[in-house]
C-alpha positions in Angstrom: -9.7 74.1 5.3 -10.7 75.1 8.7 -10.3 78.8 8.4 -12.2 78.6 4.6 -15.0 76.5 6.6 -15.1 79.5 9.3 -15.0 82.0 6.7 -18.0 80.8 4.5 -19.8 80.1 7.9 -19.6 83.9 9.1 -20.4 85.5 5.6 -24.1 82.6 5.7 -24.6 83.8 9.2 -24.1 87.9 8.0 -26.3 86.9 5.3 -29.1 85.3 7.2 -28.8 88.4 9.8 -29.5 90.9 6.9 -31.5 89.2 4.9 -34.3 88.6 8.6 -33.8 91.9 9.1 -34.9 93.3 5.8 -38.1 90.9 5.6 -38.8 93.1 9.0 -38.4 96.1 7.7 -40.6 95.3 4.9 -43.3 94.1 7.2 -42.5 96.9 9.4 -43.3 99.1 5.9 -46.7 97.2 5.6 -47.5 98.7 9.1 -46.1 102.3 9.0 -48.4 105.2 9.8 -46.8 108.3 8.0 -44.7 108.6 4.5 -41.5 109.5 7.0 -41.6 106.5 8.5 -42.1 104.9 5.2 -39.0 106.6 4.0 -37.0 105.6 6.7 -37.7 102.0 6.4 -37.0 101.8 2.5 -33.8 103.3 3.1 -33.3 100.8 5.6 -34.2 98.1 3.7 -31.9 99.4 0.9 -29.3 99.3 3.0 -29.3 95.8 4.0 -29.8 94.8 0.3 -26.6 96.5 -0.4 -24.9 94.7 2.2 -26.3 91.0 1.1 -25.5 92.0 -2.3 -21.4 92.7 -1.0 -21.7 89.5 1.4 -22.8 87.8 -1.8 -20.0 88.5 -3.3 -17.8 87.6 -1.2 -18.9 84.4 -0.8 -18.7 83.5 -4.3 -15.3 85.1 -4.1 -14.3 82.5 -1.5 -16.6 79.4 -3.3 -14.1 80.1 -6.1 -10.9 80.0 -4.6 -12.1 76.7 -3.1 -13.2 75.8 -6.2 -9.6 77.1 -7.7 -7.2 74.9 -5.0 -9.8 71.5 -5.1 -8.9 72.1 -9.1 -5.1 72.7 -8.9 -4.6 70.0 -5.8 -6.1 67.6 -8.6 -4.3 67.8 -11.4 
């Protein structure tokens, strides 16, 4: 249970970590001075969206098997 525990705390704390970091870049965007830097920060902010979107996924992944072994260990 311990290492599940661990697991689903590391994939919250990657999530957390990306999703701050894209509410920056967006209010980074709400500052930029040029269309490169604009750019730049869009593609960043894609980025990290892509990578909550795979952590996402992964944590649902490991909610189920929970899910799957609390419904097997009951029956």
């Amino acid at each position: 249970m311990t290492e599940r525990n661990n697991k689903l705390d590391e994939i919250s704390h990657q999530l957390n970590e990306n999703i701050l970091a894209v509410k920056g870049t967006l209010e980074l965007m709400d500052a930029s001075v040029t269309e490169d830097d604009l750019h730049d920060l869009l593609l960043k902010a894609m980025q990290r969206m892509d990578s909550i979107q795979g952590l996402s996924n992964d944590m649902l992944n490991a909610l189920q098997r929970c899910l799957d072994k609390m419904g097997s260990s009951n029956k």
